[in-house]
N, C-alpha and C positions, 0 to 999 in steps of 0.2 A: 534250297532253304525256304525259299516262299514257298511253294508246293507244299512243306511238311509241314510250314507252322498253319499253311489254309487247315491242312487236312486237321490240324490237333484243335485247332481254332474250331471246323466242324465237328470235331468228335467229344470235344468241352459242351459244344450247343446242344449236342443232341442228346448227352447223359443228364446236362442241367434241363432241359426238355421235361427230357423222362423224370425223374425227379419233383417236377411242378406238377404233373399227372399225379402220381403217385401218391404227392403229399394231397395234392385236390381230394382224388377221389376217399385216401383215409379220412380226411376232416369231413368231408360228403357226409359219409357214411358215420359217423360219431356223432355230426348233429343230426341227422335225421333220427337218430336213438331218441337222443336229447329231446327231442321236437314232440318225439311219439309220448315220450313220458311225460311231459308236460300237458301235452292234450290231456290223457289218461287224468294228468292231476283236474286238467279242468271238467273233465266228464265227470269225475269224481265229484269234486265240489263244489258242483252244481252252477256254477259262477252266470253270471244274467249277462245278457250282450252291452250292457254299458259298459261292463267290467272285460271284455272282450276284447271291446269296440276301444278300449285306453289302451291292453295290451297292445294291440296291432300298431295303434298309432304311433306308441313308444317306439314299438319296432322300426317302424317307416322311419319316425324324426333320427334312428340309431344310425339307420341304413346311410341315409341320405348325409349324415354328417359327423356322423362317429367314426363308422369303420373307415371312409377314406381317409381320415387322419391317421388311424391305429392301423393300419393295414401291414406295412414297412415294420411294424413294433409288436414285441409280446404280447401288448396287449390285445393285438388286434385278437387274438384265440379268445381272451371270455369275451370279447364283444359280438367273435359271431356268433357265438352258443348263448350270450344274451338276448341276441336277433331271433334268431332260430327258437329257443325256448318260450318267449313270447310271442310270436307267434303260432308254435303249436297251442298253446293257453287259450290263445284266444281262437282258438279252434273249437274250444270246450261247448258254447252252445250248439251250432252247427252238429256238429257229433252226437251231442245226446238226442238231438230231435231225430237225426235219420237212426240213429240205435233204437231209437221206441217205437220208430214206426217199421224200420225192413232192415235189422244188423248187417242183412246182405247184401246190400248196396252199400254199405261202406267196405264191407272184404271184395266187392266185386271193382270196385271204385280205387282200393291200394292194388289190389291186383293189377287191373288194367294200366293204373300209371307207371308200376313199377317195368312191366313188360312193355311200354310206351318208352320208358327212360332208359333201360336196358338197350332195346333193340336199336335206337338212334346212336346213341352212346358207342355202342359195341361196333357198328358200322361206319363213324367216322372213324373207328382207335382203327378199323382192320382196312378200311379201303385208304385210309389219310389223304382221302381227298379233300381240296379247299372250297370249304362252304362261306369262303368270306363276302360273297357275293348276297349272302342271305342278310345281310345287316341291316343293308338299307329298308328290305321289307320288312325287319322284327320291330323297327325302329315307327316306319307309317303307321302298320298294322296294330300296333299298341296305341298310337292316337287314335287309329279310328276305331277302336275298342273300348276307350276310355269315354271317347264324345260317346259313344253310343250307348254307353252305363249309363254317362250322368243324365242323356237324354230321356232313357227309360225309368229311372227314377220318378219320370212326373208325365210320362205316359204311360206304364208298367203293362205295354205291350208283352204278353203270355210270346209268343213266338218269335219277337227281339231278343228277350233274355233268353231262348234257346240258342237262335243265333250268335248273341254275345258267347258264349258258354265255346259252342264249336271251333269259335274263333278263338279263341284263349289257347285251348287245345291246338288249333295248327301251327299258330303264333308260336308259343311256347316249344312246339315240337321243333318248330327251326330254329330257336333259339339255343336249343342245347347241340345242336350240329353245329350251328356258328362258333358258340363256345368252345365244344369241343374241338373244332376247327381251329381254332385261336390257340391253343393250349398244343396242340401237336403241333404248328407249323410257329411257334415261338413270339402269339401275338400278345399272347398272356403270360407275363411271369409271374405273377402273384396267386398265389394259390388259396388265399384268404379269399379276394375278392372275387375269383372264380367259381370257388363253393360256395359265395353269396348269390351268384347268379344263377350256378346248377340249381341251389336247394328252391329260388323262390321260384325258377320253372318247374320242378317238381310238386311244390306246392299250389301253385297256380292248375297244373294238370289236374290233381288231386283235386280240389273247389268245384272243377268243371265239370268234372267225371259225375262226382255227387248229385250237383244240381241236375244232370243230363238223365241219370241213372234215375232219380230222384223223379223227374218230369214225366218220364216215359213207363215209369211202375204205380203213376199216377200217387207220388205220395209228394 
């Protein structure tokens, strides 16, 4: 009798597993629609980085003390799409300056993130190996990313902010293998605040690509 309830006890784990995946990646994928339309509206109407520069923040202050309340509740769903939607917006100037100067670096720029998100992605769902060991670096590696922004702020070292940029980029790429890590072997159950973490690596990727793209086509 112990035997069968292990085995149903593991066969419960790992259909609600699948299930946390599944819902992840649909919500993924729904806001990132969301996100893209949203930018669209900010490219559209021309919006100035003040107006950007509120969006994001709203987002950030949503991030940081919204969603973990509403995460557990209905609500949590327009909170991420309120997250997400805000900050595609404030995407809006970024996007029209690299549209006017090279459209190609921004399709060369979703391009490469999405085959960056894809292939990590797809490699932890198929090898399900445990990347939990990557935590502790996504966690330094974001400090010493973020001192090195605000430091470049007020030395605006040209080959720091390329550096920062690269960094984002690796940062970010283990992040989504941790994640997904966490998600296949039952360290994440919530699939709200999973696809908050997918989509800001995605978006983070995407920022980097641009400026990198951006740097090296000299615009």
């Amino acid at each position: 009798m112990q035997t069968n309830t292990a085995v149903t006890r593991s066969h419960d784990a790992i259909l609600q597993t699948n299930k946390v995946i599944r819902n992840t990646y649909i919500l993924l994928s729904m806001t990132l629609v969301f996100s893209a339309a949203m930018a669209f509206v900010g490219v559209v109407s021309g919006i100035g980085q003040g107006v950007a520069l509120i969006a994001s923040i709203a987002a950030i202050v949503m991030l940081w003390f919204v969603l973990p309340r509403t995460a557990n509740s209905a609500a949590g769903i327009p909170t991420i799409f309120a997250i997400t939607g805000l900050l595609g917006f404030g995407l809006g100037p970024v996007l029209s300056y690299y549209l006017s100067v090279n459209p190609s670096i921004v399709m060369t720029a979703l391009g490469g993130t999405g085959v960056i998100f894809l292939g990590l992605s797809g490699y932890a769902l198929t090898t399900r190996k445990d990347f939990s060991f990557l935590g502790g670096f996504v966690m330094v590696g974001l400090l010493v990313v973020l001192g090195a922004a605000i430091l470049n702020i007020f030395l605006g070292i040209p080959a720091l902010f390329l550096a920062i940029n690269a960094a984002v980029i690796m940062i970010m790429s283990a992040f989504i293998l941790w994640e997904t890590s966490t998600l296949i072997h039952g360290g994440e159950t919530n699939y709200i605040m999973a696809t908050a973490g997918l989509f800001l690596s995605i978006l983070n990727i995407f920022q980097a690509l641009l400026h990198l793209l951006g740097a090296f086509s000299d615009d």
